[in-house]
N, C-alpha and C positions, 0 to 999 in steps of 0.2 A: 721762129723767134726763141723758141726755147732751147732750142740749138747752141745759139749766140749767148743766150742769157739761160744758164740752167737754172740760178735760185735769181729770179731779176730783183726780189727784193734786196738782196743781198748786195749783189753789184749796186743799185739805188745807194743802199746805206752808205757803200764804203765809197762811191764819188762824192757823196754831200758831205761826208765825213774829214776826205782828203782836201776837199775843195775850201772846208770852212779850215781845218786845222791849217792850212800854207799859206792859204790867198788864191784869190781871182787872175792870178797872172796867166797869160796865156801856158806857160810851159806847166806849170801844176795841173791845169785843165785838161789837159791831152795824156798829163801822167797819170791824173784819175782816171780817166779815163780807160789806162792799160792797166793799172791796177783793179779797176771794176770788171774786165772783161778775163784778167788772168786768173785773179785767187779764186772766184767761184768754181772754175774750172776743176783747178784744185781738186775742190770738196768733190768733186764726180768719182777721184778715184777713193777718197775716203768711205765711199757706198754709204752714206747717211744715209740711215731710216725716216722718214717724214714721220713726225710726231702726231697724235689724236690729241688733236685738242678741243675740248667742248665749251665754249663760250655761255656765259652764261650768270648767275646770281653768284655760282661758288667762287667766279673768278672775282667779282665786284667785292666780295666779301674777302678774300684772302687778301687782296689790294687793300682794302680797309684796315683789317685789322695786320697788317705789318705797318701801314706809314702808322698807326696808332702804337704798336708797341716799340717801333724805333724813336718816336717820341718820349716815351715813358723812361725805354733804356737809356736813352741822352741822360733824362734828366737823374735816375737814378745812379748813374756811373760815375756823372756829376756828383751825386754827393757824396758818394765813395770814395772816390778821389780830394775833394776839396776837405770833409768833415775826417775821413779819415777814423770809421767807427770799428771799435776793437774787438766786437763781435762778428766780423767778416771775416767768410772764409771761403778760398776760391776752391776749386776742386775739380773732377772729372767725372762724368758721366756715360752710361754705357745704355744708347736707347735704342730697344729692337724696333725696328721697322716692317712693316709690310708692302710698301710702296717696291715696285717691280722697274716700272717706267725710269731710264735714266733722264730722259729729262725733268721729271715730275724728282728725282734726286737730284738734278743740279740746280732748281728753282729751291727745293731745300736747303741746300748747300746756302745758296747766297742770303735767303733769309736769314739762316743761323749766321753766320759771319756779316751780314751789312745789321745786323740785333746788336748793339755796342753791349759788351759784358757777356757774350757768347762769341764761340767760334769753333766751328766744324775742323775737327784735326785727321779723321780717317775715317773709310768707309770697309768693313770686313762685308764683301758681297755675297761671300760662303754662307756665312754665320746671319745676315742681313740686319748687323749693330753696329751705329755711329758713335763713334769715340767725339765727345765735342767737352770742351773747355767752357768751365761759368764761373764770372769773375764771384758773385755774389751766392755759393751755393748753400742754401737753409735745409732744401728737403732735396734729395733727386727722385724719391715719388712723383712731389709733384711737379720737376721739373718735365720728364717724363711724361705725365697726363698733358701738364700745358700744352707739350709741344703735338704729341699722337693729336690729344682734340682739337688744338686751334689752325695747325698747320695739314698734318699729315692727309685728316680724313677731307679736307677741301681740294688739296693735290690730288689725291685720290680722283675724286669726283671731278677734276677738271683733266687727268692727263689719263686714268685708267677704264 
């Protein structure tokens, strides 16, 4: 079966995906169909490494506090934008990382950019410092600790 299906989750995702985004007609059904069985294949010659992933509190917790801070960032980008305060000031940040794992990097990635009022612009892999953009920056110490303690060390703990 694994033959047929190398990542079957995979193939699953992208028939329910094609199936819902076209329609139930019979000819989209059979194109998911070949789409579910070709692009996994794909990824065989990509030689993906299977991720460690540890299940667990740190993952409950890091799902907590992101839907909590893309909450917050809505509402504060909101007032940035609508109030328009003259004490605002965006800027650039340079935060070293320890995280090894690139997946446990590309679940950071999307936090920082799906966080309205941040956004991941580059990864130096050498050096292991992310260049990321903040609309609203007062301190980059603490922008820095925020991110090391609220993000990094729970990645950690779920991907390394």
């Amino acid at each position: 079966m694994t033959r047929l299906f190398p990542f079957p989750l995979m193939s699953a995702v992208l028939f329910a995906m094609w199936v819902l985004l076209t329609g139930f007609s019979p000819g989209h059904v059979v194109l998911a169909g070949l789409v579910a069985l070709i692009v996994p294949r794909v990824m065989l010659v990509l030689d993906v490494e299977k991720p460690r992933i540890r299940i667990g509190w740190s993952m409950l917790k890091l799902v907590g506090l992101v839907l909590a801070d893309i909450v917050r960032s809505n509402i504060a980008v909101a007032r940035i934008v609508l109030f328009r305060p003259a004490n605002r000031r965006s800027g650039f940040i340079r935060l070293p990382v320890e995280l090894e794992s690139r997946y446990a990097l590309a679940v950071l990635a999307v936090i920082i950019t799906a966080t309205p009022g941040t956004l991941w612009l580059q990864h130096d892999a050498r050096r292991h410092i992310i260049l990321i953009h903040v609309l609203d920056l007062v301190d980059e110490d603490a922008w820095i600790a925020l991110i090391k303690d609220r993000y990094e060390r729970l990645l950690m703990d779920i991907f390394e």
